[in-house]
N, C-alpha and C positions, 0 to 999 in steps of 0.2 A: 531320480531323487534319492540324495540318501536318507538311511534310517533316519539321524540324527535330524531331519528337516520331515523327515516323517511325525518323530515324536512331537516335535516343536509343532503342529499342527492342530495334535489330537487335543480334543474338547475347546476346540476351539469354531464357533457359529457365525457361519456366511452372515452379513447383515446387509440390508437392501437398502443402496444408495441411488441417486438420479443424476445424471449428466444433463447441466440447461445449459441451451442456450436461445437466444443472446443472455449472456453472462449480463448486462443489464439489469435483464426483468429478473433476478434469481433469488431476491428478496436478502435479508440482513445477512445471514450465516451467523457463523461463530466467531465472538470476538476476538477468542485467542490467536487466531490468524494475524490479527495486525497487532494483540497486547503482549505475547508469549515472543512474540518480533523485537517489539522493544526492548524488552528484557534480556533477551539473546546480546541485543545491540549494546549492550549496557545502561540503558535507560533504567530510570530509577522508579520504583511502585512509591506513586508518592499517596496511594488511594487513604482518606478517612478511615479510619476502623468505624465501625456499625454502619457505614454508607455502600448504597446501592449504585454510588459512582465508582468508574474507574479512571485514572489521574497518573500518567506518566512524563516524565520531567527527563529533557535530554543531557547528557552527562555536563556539560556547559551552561544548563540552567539557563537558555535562553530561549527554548521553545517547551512548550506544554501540550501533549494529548490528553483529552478528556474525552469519556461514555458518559453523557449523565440521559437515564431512561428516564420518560421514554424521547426525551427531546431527539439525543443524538451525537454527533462528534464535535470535540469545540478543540478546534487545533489556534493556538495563539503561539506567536511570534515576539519576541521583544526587539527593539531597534537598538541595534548595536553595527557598531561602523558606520558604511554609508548607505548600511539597509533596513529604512524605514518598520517599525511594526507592520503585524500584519498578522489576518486570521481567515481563518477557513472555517464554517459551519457545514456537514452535512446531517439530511435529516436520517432517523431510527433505521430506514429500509434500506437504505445506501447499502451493497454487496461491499464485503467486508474485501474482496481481493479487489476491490477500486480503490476502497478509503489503502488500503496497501500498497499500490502506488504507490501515491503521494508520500504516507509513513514510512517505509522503505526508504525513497528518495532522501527523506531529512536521516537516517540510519547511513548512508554510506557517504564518502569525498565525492562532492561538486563534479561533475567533466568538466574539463576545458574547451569541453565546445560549447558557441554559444545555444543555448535551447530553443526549443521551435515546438509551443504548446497545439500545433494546428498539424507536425508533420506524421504522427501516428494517423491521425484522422484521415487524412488523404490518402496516407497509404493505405489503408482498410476500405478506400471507397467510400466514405463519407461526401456530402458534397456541401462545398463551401457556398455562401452568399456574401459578397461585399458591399453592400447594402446600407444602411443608416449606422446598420450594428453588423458587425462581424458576425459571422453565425456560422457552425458547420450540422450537420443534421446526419444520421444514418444513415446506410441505404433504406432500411423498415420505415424511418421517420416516425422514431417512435426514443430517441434519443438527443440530447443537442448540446453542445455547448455554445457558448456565446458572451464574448467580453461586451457592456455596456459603455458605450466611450459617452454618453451626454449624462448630465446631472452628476450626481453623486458615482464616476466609477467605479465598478465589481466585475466581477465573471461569474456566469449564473448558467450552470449546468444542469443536467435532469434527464429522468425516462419518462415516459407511462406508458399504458398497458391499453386495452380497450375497457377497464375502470376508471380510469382517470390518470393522476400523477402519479408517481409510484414513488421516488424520492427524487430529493433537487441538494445543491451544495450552492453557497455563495460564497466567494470569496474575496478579498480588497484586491484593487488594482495592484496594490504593492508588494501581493505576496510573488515569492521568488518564481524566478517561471521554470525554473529544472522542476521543482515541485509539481506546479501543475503537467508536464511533462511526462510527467512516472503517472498522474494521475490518466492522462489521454490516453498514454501505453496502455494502462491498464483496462484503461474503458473500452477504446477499440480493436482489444483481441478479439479474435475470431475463437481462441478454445474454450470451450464450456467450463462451469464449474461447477461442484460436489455438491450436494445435499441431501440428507438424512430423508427417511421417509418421515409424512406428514410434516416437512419442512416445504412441500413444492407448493410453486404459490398458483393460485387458480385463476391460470392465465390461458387462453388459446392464440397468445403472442406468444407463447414457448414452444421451443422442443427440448422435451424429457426422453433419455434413456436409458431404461434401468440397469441396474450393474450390483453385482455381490462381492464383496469386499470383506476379509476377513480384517480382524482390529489389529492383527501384528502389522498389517500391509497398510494399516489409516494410521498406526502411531509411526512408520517408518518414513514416510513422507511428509507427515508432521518434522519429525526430529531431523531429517533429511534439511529441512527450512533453515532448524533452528542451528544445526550443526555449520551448514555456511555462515548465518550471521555472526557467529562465534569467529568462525575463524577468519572472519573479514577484520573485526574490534582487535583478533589479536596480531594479524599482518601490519595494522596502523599503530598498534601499539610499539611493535617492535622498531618498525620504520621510524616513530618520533622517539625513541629511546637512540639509537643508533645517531639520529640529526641530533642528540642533546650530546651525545658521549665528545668530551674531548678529544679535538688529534692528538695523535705520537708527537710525542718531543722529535723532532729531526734529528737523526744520527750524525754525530761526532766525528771527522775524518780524525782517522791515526794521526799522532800525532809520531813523525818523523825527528829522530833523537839525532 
């Protein structure tokens, strides 16, 4: 190590974090993960002044994230082209790297493949029932997702704990399914995720493991986040300045005297 990473060190205090998993039960986190996302993406802080909501509007103004405490997340969709409105609630304890899927997903270009909200799950070992209702379930059985095809259609997601629920999301039949998608990826990871001490939730459905973490090494992974989403907004900017830029005039053959 050199000096200069020596220095950069001194006065600076180990702080004690927890590795959980299932990332499920891992309770809210911080919301800058999915709102400080937006912002990187070019989403706009459309928050109230004096409000304890937080309210970000995608650069097209046609979707909206909202935090309103202690309800939870209200993702709204407007219908434009030939795709219907649409909205997504999840509740307060919802892990903020799930609700990040999904927010992520509506942040970058669409793939061209068609999406498949059930093929994360399978590959994680979840197991499907085809039954009245589509359903997949963890292997803990302590997670599930499940689109409702009778009455009123939704998709009605959730964990609990050995307390009860721990949080759930609904969402219309109509919202985009790459969305839900990023949402699955995100739920059926197998890696743990971070939390502060006296942030772990009081579950013997987890496994915690403790880890020391100095703050240059938690804002560098932070900014590590925010620096891709940046340069994803300015790869597309570029790309659609270049599709607007007019072609060359076609060159002139000599003309022969």
């Amino acid at each position: 190590m050199s000096k200069q990473q020596q220095w950069a060190g001194w006065g600076q205090h180990a702080q004690q974090y927890y590795l959980i998993e299932p990332r499920y039960l891992a309770g809210g986190g911080d919301l800058r993960h999915v709102t400080e996302h937006l912002r990187a993406s070019g989403w706009t802080d459309s928050t109230p002044r004096s409000s304890a909501a937080l309210v970000f509007d995608a650069p097209d103004k046609t979707v909206r994230v909202a935090y309103q405490p202690p309800g939870g997340w209200q993702i709204h969709g407007a219908a434009h082209g030939q795709q219907p409105a649409w909205q997504v609630n999840l509740t307060a304890q919802t892990p903020v790297e799930i609700v990040a899927g999904l927010t992520d997903a509506l942040a970058r270009p669409r793939s061209a493949h068609a999406p498949n909200v059930w093929a994360p799950l399978v590959e994680y070992g979840w197991s499907t029932d085809t039954g009245q209702e589509f359903t997949a379930v963890s292997p803990r059985r302590d997670a599930f997702v499940q689109y409702v095809s009778t009455g009123a259609q939704h998709w009605w997601i959730g964990a609990r704990n050995e307390h009860g629920p721990v949080w759930n999301l609904q969402a219309t039949s109509t919202t985009p399914l790459h969305l839900l998608q990023g949402l699955t990826e995100a739920l059926a990871d197998p890696e743990p995720v971070m939390r502060p001490r006296g942030h772990v939730p009081p579950s013997n459905r987890i496994r915690s493991t403790s880890v020391s973490v100095l703050p240059d090494q938690l804002r560098s992974w932070q900014q590590a986040r925010l620096t891709a989403a940046r340069a994803a907004v300015w790869g597309r900017t570029l790309i659609a300045s270049r599709a607007r830029a007019p072609a060359s005039a076609p060159a002139h053959p000599a003309r022969s005297r």
